[in-house]
C-alpha positions as CSV (number, residue, x, y, z in Angstrom):
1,X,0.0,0.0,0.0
2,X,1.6,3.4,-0.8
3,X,1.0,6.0,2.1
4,X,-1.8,7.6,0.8
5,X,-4.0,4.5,0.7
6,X,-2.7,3.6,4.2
7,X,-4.2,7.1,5.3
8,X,-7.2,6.9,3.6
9,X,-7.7,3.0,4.9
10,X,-7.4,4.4,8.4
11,X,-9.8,7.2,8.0
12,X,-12.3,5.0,6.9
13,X,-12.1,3.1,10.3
14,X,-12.1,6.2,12.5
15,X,-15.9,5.7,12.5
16,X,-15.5,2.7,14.6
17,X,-14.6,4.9,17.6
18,X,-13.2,4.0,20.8
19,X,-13.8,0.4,21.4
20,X,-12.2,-0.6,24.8
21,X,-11.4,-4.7,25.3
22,X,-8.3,-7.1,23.9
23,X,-10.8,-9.9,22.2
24,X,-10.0,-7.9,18.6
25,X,-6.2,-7.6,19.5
26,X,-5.5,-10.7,20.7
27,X,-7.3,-12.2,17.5
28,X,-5.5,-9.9,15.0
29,X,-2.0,-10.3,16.9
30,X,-2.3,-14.2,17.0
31,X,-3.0,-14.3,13.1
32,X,0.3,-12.5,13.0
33,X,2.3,-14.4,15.0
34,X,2.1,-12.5,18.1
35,X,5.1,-10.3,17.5
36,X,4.4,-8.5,21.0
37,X,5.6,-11.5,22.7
38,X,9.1,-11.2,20.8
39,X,9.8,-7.7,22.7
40,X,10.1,-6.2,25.8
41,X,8.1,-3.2,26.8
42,X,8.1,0.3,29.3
43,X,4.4,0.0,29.5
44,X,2.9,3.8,30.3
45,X,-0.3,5.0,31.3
46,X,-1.7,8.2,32.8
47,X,-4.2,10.9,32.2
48,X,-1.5,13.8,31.5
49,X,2.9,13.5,31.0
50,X,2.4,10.1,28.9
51,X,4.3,11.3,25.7
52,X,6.8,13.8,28.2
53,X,7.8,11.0,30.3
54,X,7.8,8.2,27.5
55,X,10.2,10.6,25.6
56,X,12.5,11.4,28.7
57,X,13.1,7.3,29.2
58,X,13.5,6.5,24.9
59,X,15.9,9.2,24.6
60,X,17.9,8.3,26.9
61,X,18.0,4.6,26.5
62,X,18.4,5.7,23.2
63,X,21.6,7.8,24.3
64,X,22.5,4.3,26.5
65,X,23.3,2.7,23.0
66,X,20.2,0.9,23.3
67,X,17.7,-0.2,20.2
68,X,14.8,1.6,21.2
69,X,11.0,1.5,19.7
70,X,8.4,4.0,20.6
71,X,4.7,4.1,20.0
72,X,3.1,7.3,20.5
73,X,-0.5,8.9,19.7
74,X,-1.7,11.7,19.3
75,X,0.3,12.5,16.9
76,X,1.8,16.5,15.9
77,X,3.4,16.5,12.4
78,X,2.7,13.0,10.6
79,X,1.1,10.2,10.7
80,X,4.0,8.1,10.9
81,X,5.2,9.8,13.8
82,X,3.3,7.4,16.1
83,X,5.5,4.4,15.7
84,X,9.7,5.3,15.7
85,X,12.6,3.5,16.5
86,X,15.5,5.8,18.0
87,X,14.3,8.8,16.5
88,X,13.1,7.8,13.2
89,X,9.7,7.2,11.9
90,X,8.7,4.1,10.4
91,X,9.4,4.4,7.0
92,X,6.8,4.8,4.1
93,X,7.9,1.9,2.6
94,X,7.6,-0.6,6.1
95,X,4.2,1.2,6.6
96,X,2.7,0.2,3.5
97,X,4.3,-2.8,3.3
98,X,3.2,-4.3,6.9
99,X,-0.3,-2.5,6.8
100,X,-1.4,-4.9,3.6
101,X,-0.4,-7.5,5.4
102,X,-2.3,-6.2,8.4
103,X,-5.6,-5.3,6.4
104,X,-5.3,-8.8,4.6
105,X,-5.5,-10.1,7.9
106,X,-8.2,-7.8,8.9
107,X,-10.1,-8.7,6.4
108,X,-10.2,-12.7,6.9
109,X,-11.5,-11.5,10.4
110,X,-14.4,-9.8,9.2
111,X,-15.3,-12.0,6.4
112,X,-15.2,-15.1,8.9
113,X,-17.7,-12.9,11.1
114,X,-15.4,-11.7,13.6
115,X,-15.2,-7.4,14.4
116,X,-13.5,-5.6,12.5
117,X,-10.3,-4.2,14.6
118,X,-10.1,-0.7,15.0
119,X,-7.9,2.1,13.8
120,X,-5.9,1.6,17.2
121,X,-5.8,-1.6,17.4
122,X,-4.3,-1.9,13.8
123,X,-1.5,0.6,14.6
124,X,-0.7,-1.0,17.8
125,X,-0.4,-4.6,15.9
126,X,1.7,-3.0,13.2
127,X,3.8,-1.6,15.9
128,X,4.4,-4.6,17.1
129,X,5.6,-6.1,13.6
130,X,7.7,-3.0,13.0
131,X,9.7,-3.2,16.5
132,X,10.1,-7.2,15.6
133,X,11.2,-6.7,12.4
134,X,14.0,-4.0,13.6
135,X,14.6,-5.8,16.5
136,X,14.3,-3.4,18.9
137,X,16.4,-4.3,22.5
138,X,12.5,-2.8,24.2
139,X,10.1,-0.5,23.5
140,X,8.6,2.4,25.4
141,X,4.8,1.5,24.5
142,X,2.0,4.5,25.3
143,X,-1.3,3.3,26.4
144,X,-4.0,4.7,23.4
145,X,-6.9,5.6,26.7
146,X,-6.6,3.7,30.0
147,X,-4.8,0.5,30.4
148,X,-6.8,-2.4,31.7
149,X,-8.7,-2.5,28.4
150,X,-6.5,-0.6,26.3
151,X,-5.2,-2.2,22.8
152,X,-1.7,-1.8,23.8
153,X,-2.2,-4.5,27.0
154,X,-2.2,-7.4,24.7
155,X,1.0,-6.9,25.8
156,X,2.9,-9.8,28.3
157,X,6.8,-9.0,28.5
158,X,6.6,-5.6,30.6
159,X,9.4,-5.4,32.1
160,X,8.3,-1.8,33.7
161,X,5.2,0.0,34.4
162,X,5.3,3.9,35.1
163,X,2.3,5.5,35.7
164,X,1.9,9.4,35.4
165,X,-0.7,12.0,36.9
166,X,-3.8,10.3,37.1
167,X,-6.8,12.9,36.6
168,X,-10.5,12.7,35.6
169,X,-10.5,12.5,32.2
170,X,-12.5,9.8,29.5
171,X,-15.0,9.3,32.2
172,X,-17.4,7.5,29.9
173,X,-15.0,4.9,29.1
174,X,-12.8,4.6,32.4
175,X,-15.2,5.9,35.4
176,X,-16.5,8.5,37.3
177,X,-14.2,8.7,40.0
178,X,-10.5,9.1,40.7
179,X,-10.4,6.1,42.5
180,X,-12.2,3.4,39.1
181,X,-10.0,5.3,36.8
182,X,-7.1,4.8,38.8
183,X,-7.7,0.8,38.4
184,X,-8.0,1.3,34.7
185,X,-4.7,3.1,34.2
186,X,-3.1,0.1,36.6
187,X,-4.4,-2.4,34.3
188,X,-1.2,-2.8,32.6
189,X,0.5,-4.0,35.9
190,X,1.5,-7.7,34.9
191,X,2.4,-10.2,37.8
192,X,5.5,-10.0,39.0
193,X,6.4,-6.5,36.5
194,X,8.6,-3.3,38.2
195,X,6.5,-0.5,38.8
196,X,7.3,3.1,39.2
197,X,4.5,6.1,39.9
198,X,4.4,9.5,40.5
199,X,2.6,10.5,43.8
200,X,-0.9,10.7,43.0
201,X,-3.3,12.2,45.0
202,X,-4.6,9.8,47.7
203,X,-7.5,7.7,46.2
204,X,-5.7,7.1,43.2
205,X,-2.3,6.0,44.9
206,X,-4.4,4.1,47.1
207,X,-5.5,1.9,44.2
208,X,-2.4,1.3,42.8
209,X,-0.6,0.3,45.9
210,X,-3.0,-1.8,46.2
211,X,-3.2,-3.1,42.7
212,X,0.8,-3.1,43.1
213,X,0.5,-5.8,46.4
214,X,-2.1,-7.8,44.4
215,X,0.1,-8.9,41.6
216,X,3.8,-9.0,43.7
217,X,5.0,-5.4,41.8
218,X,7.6,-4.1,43.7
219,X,6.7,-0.3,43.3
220,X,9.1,2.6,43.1
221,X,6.7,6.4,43.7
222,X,8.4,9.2,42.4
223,X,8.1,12.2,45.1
224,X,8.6,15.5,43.4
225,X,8.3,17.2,46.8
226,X,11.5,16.2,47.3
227,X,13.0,18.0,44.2
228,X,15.7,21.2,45.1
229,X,18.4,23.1,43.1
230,X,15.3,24.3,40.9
231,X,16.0,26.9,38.1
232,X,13.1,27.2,35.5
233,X,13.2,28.9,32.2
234,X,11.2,28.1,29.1
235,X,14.2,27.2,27.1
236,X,16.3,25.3,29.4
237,X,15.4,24.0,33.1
238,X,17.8,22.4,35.6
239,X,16.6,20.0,39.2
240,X,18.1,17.8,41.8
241,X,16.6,14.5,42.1
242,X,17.6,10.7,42.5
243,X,21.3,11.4,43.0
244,X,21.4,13.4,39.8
245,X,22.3,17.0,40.6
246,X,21.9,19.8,38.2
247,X,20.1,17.4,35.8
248,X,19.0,19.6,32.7
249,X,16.5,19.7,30.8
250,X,15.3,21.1,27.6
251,X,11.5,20.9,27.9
252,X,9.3,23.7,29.2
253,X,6.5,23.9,32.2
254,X,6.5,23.7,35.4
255,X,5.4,20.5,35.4
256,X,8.0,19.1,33.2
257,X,9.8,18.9,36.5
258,X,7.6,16.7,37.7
259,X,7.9,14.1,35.0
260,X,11.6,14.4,34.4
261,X,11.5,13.2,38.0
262,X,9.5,10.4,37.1
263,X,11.3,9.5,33.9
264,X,15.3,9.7,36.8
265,X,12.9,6.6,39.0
266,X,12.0,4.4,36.0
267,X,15.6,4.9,34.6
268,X,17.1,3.4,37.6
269,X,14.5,0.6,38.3
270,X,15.3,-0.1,34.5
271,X,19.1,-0.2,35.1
272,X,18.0,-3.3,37.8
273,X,16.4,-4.7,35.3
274,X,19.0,-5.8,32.6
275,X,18.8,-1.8,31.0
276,X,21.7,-0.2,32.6
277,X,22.2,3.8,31.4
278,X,25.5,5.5,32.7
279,X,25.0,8.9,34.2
280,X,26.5,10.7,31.7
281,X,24.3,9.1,28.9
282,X,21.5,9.6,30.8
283,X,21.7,14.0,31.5
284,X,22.5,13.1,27.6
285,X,19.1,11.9,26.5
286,X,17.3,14.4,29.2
287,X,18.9,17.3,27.4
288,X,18.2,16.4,24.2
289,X,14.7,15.1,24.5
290,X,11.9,17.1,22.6
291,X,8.2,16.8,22.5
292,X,6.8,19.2,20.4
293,X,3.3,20.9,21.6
294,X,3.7,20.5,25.6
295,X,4.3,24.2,26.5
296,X,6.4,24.7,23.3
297,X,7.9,28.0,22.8
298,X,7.9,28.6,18.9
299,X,8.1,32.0,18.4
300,X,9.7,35.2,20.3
301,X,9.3,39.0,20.1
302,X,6.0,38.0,20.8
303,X,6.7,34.4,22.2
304,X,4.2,32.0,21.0
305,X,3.4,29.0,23.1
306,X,2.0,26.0,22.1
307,X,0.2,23.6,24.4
308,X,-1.8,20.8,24.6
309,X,-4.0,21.3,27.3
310,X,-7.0,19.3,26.6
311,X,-8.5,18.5,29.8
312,X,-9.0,19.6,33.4
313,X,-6.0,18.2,34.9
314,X,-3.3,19.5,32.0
315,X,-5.5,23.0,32.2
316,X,-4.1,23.7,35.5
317,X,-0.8,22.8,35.0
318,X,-1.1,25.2,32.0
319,X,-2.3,28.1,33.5
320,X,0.1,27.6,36.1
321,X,2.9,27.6,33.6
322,X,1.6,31.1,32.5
323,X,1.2,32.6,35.6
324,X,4.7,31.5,36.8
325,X,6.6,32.3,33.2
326,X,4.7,35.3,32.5
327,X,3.4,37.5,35.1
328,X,2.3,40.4,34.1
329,X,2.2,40.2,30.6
330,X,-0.6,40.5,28.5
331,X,-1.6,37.1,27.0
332,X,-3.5,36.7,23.6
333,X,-5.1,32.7,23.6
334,X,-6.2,30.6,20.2
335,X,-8.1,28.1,21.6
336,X,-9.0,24.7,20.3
337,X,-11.1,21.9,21.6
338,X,-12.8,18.9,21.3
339,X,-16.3,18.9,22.1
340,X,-16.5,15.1,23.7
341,X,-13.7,17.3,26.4
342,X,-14.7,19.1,29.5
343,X,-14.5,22.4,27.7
344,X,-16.4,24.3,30.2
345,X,-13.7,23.9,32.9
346,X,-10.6,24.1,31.2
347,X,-12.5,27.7,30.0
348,X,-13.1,28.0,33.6
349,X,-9.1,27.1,34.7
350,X,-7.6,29.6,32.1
351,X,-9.9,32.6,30.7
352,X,-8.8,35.0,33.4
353,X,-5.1,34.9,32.5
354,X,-6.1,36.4,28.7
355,X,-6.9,39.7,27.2
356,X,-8.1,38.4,24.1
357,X,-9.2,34.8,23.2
358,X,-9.3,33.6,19.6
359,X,-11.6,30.8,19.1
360,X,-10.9,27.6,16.3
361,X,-12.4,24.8,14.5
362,X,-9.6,21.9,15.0
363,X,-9.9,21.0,11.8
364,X,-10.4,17.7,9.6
365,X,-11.7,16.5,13.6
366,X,-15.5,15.0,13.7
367,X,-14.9,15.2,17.2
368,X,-14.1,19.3,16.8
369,X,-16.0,21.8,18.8
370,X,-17.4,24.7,15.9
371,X,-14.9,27.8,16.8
372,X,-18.4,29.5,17.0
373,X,-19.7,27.4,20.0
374,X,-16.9,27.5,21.8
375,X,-16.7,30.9,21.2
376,X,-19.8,31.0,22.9
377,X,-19.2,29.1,25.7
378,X,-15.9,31.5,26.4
379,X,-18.6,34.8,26.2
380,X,-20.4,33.5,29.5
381,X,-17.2,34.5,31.1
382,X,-14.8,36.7,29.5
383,X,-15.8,39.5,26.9
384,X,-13.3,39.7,24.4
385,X,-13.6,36.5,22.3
386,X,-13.4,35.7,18.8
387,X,-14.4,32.8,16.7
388,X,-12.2,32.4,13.5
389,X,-12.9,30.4,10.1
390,X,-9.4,29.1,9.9
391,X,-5.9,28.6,11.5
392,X,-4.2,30.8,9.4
393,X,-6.3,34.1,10.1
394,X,-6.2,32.8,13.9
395,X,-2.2,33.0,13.7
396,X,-2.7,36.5,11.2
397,X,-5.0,37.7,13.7
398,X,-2.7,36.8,17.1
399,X,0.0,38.7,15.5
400,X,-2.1,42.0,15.0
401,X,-3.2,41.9,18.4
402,X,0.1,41.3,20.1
403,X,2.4,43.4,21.0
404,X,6.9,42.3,21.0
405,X,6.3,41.9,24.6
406,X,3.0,39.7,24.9
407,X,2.4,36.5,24.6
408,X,0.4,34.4,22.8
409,X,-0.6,31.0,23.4
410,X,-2.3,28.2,21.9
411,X,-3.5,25.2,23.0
412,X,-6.3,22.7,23.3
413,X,-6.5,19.5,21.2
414,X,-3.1,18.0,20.5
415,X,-4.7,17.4,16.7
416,X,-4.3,21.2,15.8
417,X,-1.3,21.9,16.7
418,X,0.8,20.5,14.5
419,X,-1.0,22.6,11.8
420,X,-0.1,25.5,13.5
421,X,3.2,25.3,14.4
422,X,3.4,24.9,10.4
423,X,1.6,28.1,9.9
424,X,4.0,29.7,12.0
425,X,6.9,27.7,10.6
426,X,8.8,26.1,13.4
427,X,10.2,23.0,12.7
């Protein structure tokens, strides 16, 4: 399949929606040979600081001389993005290749009356066949939505767990409280597996200690009130934590802190565990890790942040961001968002930080919120709000507006941003 058929293939399955359970997995992957069971996996899950811890541990297993596969999603730039080994994208010629023989599969399943597998559930089997085929030494595996039920816990050889901030989030799918969402994300715990969390507020740690003692995981929490030697700064930012003094990093946000200390715990458990990175290595891979569209700075004289604060939880980390890095300063917002989100209070988290608030259409999304409605919904509470027909007149119009010494700031759904940091050129 050449990549544009792949594309279009994938599209046509998006209509199948979330479809949480591993009876379609499992299937698909046994016609294939099970090619999960042939690796070794960093399983993460979490409601926010997936894809910032994830990259933090790859990068620097990567610097460690290790082999390293990652599966990602959302993702920013391109489609291939989502499945990498160091830091290269699966090619266009392995993604066509492996997903014919994926659909071929795919569609024996659904002629002999079995479901047909998801959009997800395709790209985490062709993941697997990719990572096999390149023989990757272990692969730093994101969970799509939860973990219990999530495609990506077919999964037996973990050989670490690391869970993230858990925060409400998905609540059809996962549950209506802290505490049942809690259990989802520590479904990928496997008997026996290393675990490492951050400290999560108490109902949710509660559950995964407990989860933790069920299944024999010895489990490492990552304490980030224990962090000194702090120095933030949007462009480089430097912590003492885990026997690593003036560890630097490259990411932005206060709360990058957070999950670089995360990232130091799994690093060592991993280094128990057969994965050994040397110190030096290891400041290596933190310095030179990227992940494009968490509190991104892509722009100065005005600066022009990019975010992608789609829920409650990543909302308040965000507007803490703005208050710490730019007090004072007038802020200018493009907001995007989808509308199956908790719009309402991420408006509610952020609006009084902005002058002006530009609203968008995320676009080629049927999941988008109309720029118009949300637009709407912002007018309950702040005054100066505008709904524009594209991206480009959002980024024309943001520029107008501000000033060398304001900010603006965009964020929302992950799926726009890319497009945007485009428009503005940063790459």
């Amino acid at each position: 399949m050449k990549e544009q058929e792949v594309l279009d293939y994938i599209e046509s399955l998006n209509g199948l929606g979330i479809v949480p359970g591993l009876d379609s997995i499992k299937e698909l992957c046994g016609r294939l040979g099970n090619p999960q069971d042939d690796l070794k996996f960093v399983h993460v899950a979490g409601t926010n600081g997936k894809g910032s811890v994830s990259a933090y541990i790859a990068t620097a297993l990567k610097c460690g001389g290790y082999r390293v596969g990652r599966y990602i999603s959302p993702t920013i730039f391109q489609y291939r993005e989502r499945i990498q080994v160091g830091d290269r994208c699966i090619t266009k010629e392995a993604l066509g290749r492996l997903m014919g023989q994926v659909k071929q599969v795919c569609d024996e399943m659904v002629a002999e009356g079995l479901h047909q597998p998801t959009a997800f559930e395709i790209e985490t089997a062709l993941g697997f066949l990719y990572f096999k085929e390149k023989r990757c030494d272990i692969v730093v595996l994101e969970t799509g939505m939860g973990g219990l039920l999530d495609a990506t816990n077919v999964v037996r050889n973990t050989i670490l767990a690391v869970l993230t901030s858990v925060s409400m989030d998905h609540m059809k799918f996962l549950g209506k409280t802290l505490g049942e969402i809690a259990a989802q994300k520590a479904g990928i715990l496997k008997a026996g597996c290393r675990a490492v969390s951050i400290r999560q507020e108490q109902d949710a740690m509660a559950v995964i200690e407990k989860r933790a003692a069920e299944l024999e995981c010895e489990l490492v929490v990552a304490d980030p009130s224990v962090i000194t030697g702090i120095k933030y700064g949007l462009e480089k930012q430097r912590l003492t934590y885990g026997g690593f003094a003036g560890l630097e990093i490259s990411l932005a946000g206060k709360y990058q802190v957070e999950n670089a200390c995360l990232a130091v715990e799994a690093l060592k458990v991993l280094g128990e565990c057969g994965f050994p990175v040397a110190e030096k290595k290891l400041r290596q891979g933190f310095l030179e890790t990227v992940w494009p569209g968490r509190f991104t700075p892509i722009g100065k004289k005005p600066y022009f942040i990019v975010d992608g604060a789609h829920n409650e939880d990543a909302a308040k980390r965000l507007a803490e961001s703005v208050e710490f890095y730019f007090t004072n300063k007038r802020i200018i917002y493009i907001m995007g968002v989808l509308k199956d989100k908790e719009y309402e209070k991420i408006i509610a988290l952020t609006h009084s930080l902005a002058d002006q608030i530009i609203t968008v259409t995320t676009p080629n999304n049927p999941r988008a919120m109309s720029a118009y409605e949300l637009a709407q919904a912002v007018a309950r509470v702040h005054r100066n709000v505008t709904a524009v027909d594209s991206l480009e007149e959002a980024v024309e119009m943001s520029r107008l507006l501000a000033g060398k010494d304001d900010v603006i700031i965009a964020f929302g759904s992950l799926s726009f941003l890319g497009r945007l940091m485009e428009i503005v050129e940063y790459r």
